[in-house]
C-alpha positions as CSV (number, residue, x, y, z in Angstrom):
1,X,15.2,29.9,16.6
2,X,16.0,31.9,13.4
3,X,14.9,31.0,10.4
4,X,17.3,29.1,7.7
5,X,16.9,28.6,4.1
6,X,17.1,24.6,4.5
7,X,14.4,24.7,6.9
8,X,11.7,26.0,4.7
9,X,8.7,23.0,4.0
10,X,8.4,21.3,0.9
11,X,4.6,21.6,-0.5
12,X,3.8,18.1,0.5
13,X,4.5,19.2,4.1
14,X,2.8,22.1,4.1
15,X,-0.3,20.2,2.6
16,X,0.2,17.5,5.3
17,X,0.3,20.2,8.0
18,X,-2.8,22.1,6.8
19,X,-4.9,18.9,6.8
20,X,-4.2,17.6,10.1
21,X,-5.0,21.1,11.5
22,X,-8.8,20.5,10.1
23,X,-10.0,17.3,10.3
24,X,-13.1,15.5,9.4
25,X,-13.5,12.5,11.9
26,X,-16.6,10.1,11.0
27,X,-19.1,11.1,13.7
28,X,-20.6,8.8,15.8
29,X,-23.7,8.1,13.6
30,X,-26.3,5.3,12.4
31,X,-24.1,2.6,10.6
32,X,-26.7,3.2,7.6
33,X,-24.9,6.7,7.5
34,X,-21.6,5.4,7.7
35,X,-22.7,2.9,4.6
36,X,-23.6,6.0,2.9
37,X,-20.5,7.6,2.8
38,X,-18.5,4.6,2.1
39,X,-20.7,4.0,-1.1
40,X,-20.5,7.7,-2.0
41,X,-16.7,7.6,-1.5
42,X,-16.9,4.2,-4.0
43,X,-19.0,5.9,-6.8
44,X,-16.6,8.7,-6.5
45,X,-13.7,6.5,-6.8
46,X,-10.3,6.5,-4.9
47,X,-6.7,6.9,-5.4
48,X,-5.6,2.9,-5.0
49,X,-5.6,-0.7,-3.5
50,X,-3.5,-3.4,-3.1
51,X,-4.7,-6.6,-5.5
52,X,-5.4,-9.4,-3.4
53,X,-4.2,-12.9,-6.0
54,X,-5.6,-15.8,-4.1
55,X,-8.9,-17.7,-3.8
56,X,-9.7,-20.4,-1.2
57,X,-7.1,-23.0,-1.7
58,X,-4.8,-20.9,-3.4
59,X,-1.4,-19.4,-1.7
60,X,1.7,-17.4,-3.0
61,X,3.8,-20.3,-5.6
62,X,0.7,-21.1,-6.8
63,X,0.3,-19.8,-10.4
64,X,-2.8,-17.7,-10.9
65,X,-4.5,-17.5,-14.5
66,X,-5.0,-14.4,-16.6
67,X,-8.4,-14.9,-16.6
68,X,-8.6,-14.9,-12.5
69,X,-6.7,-11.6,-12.4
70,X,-9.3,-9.8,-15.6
71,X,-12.3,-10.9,-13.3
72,X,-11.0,-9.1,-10.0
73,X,-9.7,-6.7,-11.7
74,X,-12.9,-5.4,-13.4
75,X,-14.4,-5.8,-10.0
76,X,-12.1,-2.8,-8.7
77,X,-11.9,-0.7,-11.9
78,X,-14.8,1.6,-11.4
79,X,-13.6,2.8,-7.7
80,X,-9.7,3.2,-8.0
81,X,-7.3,4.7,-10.5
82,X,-4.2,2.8,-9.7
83,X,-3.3,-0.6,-8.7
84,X,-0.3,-2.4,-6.4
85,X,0.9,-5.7,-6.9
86,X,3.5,-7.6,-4.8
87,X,5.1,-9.8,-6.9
88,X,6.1,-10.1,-11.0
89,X,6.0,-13.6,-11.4
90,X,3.4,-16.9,-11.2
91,X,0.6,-15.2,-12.6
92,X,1.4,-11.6,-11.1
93,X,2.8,-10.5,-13.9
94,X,-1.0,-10.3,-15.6
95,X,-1.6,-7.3,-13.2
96,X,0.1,-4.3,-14.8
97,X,-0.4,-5.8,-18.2
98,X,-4.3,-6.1,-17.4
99,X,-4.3,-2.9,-15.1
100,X,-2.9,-1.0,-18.3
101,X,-5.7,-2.5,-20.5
102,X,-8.2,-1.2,-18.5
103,X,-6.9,2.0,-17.7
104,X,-5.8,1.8,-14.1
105,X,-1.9,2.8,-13.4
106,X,0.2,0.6,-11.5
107,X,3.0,0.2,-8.7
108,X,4.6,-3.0,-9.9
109,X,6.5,-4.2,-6.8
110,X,9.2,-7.1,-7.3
111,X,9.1,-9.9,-4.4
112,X,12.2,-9.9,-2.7
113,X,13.2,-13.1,-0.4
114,X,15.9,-15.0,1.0
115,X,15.5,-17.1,-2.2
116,X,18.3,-15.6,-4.4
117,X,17.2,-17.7,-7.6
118,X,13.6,-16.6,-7.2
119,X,14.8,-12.9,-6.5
120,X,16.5,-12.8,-10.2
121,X,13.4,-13.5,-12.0
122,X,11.6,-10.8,-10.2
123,X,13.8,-8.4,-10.7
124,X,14.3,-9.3,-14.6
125,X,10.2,-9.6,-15.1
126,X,9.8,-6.4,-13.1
127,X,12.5,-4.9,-15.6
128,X,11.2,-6.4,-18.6
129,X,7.7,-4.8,-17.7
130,X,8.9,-1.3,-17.0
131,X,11.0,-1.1,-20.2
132,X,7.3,-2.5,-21.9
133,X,5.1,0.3,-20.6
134,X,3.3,-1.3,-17.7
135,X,5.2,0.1,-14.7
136,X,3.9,3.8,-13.5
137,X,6.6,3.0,-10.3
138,X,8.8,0.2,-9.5
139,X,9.1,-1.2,-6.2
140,X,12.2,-3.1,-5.3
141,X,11.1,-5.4,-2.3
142,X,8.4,-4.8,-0.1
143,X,9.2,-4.9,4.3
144,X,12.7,-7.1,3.1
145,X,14.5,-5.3,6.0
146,X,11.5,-6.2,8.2
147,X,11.5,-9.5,7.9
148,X,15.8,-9.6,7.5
149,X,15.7,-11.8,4.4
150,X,18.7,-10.1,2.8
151,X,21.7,-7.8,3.9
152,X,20.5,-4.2,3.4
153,X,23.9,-3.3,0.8
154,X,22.5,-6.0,-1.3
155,X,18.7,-4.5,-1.3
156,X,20.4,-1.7,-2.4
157,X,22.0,-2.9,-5.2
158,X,19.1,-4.4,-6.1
159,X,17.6,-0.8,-6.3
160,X,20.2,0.8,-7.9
161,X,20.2,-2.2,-10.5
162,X,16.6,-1.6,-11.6
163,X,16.9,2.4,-11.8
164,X,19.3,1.8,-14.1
165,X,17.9,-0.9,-16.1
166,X,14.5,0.7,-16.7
167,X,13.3,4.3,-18.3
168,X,14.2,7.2,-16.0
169,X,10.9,8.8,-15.8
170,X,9.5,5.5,-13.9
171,X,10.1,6.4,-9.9
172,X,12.3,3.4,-8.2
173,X,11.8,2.8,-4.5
174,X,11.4,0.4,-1.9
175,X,7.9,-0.3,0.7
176,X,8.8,-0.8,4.3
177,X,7.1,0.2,7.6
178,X,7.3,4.0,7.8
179,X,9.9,3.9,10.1
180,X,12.7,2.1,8.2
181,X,13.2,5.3,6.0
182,X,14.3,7.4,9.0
183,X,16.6,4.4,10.4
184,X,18.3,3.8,7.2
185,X,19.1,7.4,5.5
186,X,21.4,5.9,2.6
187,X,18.5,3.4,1.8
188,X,16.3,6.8,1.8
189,X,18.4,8.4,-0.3
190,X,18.7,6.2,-3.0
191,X,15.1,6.2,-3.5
192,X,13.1,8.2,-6.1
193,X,10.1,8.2,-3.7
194,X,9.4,6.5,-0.8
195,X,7.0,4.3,-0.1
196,X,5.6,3.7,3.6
197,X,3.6,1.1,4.9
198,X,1.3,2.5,8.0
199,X,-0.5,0.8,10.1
200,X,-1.8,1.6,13.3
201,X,-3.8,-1.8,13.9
202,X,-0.3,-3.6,13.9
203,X,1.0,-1.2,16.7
204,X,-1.9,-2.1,19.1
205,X,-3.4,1.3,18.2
206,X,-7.5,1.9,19.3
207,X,-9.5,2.3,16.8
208,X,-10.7,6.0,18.1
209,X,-7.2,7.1,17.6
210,X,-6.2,5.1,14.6
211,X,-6.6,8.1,12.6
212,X,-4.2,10.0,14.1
213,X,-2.0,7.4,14.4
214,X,-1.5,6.9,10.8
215,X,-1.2,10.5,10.6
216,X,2.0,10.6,12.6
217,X,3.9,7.5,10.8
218,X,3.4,9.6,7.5
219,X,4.5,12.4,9.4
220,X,7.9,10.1,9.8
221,X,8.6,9.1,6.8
222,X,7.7,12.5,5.5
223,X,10.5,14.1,7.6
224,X,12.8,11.2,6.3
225,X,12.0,11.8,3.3
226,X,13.8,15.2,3.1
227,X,11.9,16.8,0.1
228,X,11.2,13.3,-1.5
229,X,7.2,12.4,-2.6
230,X,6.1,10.3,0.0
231,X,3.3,7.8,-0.9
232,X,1.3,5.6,1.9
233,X,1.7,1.8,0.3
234,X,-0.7,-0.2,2.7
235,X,-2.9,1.1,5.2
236,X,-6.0,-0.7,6.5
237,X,-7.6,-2.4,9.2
238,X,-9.4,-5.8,9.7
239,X,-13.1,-6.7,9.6
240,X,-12.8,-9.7,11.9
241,X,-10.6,-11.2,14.3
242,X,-8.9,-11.3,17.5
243,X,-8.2,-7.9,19.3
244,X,-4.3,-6.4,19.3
245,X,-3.8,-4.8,22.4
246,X,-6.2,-1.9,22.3
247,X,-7.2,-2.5,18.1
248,X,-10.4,-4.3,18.2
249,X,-11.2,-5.9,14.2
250,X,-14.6,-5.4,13.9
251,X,-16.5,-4.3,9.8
252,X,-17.9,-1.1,11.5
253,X,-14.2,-0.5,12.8
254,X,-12.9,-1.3,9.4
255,X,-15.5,0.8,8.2
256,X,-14.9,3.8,10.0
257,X,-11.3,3.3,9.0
258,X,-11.7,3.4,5.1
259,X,-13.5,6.0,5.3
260,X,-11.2,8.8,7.7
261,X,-8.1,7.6,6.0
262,X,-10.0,8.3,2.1
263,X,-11.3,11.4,3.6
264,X,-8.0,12.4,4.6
265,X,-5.7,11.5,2.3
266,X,-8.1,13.4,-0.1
267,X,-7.7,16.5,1.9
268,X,-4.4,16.1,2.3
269,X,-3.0,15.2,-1.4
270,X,-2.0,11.9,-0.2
271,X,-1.6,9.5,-2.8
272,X,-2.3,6.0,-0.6
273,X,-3.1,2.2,-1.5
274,X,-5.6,1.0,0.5
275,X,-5.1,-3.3,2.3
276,X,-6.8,-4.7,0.8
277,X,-9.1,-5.1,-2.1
278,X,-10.4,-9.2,-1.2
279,X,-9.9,-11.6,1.5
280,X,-7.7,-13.7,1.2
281,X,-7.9,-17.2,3.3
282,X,-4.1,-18.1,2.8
283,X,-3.4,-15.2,5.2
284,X,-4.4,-16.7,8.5
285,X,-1.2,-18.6,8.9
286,X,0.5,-16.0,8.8
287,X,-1.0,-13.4,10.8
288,X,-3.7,-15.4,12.6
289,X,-7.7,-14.6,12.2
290,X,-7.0,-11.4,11.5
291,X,-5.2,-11.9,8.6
292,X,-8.2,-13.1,6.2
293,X,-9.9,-10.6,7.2
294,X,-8.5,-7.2,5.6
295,X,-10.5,-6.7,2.2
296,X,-12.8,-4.5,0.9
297,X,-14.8,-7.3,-0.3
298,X,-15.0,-10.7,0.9
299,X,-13.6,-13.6,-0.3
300,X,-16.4,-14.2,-2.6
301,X,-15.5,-11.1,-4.0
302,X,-19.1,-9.7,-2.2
303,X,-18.8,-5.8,-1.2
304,X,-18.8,-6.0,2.7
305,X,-20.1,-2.6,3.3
């Protein structure tokens, strides 16, 4: 095949295809080791996590204080430099504004839902917060076409709404399993960056191969993304649970996971957010055992590993 101008590889690919050609897989050593390397890759600090909101008891519509957001927020300010939140209202919206006073940027993500009242407020709050300084990137909706609450013309309105309502050095775009991007092209395009969700745990994936696994849904979105920054939203695996097909939640699975997917997306230049920061009870409704079970820390807001 000759070679055509359009063809050539953006440095983000080039950067992706370098790192996967030399990788540094977590060898099969003492789990004292593996604590090791987790606590060195703490001290040193990493690129993002999600914020987990709720304690026992507590579920999304619940209003969360100020003062429970400062408290797990200092809690993750020593080992990350930015922070993702979900949602802009009922106590959410003290996460970029505390993030900020702390120094930590943020990916403020607006909630989007079949509830069209609810849906307005987001997107004004998440406006009002961009045009105030505490948005680094705005998120419009996160797996909406996933879970079919809303037409995709009017998510899209809904993006092109904020992008111009906001300052046009804050990046716009939308999180939704790595595959949506390449399945929707005019959603894709619309974005200032895109923003992939990639998790091999949730495709049944073994935990020997999870690695590469996530590797190959960036690689997706990455070719969807046609030149555009492509940044990994959520990526994690579970500490406890019931097994998904071959993906067996166990901590020294989890373990292992955190620390391939820090070591790679270091060598890679891979800007990733890592699901989750705490346990979160609330969760097991939704997504069965599993589902509490995806922090960093517990839901005590102990350090697992």
């Amino acid at each position: 095949m000759s070679f055509r101008k359009e063809q050539q590889i953006t440095d983000q690919q080039e950067q992706f295809f370098a790192s996967i050609q030399n990788l540094d897989f977590v060898p099969e050593v003492p789990i004292e080791e593996l604590h090791d390397v987790f606590n060195s890759i703490m001290k040193e600090g990493f690129h993002g996590i999600c914020f987990s909101m709720y304690e026992d008891g507590q579920e999304p519509g619940d209003h969360i204080t100020e003062e429970q957001v400062l408290r797990r927020m200092k809690i993750l300010q020593p080992h990350i430099k930015w922070v993702r939140s979900f949602s802009c209202i009922e106590g959410n919206e003290f996460v970029p504004k505390i993030a900020k006073d702390l120094g930590i940027k943020t990916l403020v993500g607006a909630w989007i839902s079949d509830d069209k009242e609810k849906n307005r407020k987001e997107l004004d709050a998440l406006i009002e917060m961009a045009n105030n300084g505490l948005v680094d990137i705005a998120a419009v909706g996160n797996e909406v076409l996933y879970r079919n609450d809303i037409p995709l013309e009017e998510l899209k309105a809904h993006i092109e709404e904020v992008k111009r309502s906001i300052p046009s050095h804050i990046p716009v775009g939308y999180v939704d399993a790595y595959y949506e991007f390449a399945v929707h092209p005019d959603l894709t395009d619309i974005c200032d960056v895109i923003l992939s969700n990639c998790y091999p745990f949730w495709e049944k994936c073994h935990h020997e191969y999870s690695l590469t696994h996530m590797q190959q849904m960036y690689g997706q979105a990455l070719n969807a993304g046609r030149g555009k920054k492509v940044i990994i939203t959520e990526t994690g695996w579970p500490s406890k649970g019931e097994n998904l097909g071959g993906a067996e939640p166990s901590a020294e699975n989890a373990l292992k996971y955190f620390i391939n997917t820090q070591l790679w997306c270091k060598k890679a230049g891979i800007e990733s957010f890592y699901f989750s920061s705490f346990d979160e009870s609330w969760k097991v409704g939704a997504e069965g055992i599993v589902g509490a079970y995806w922090g960093i820390w517990d839901k005590k807001e102990n350090l697992k590993y």
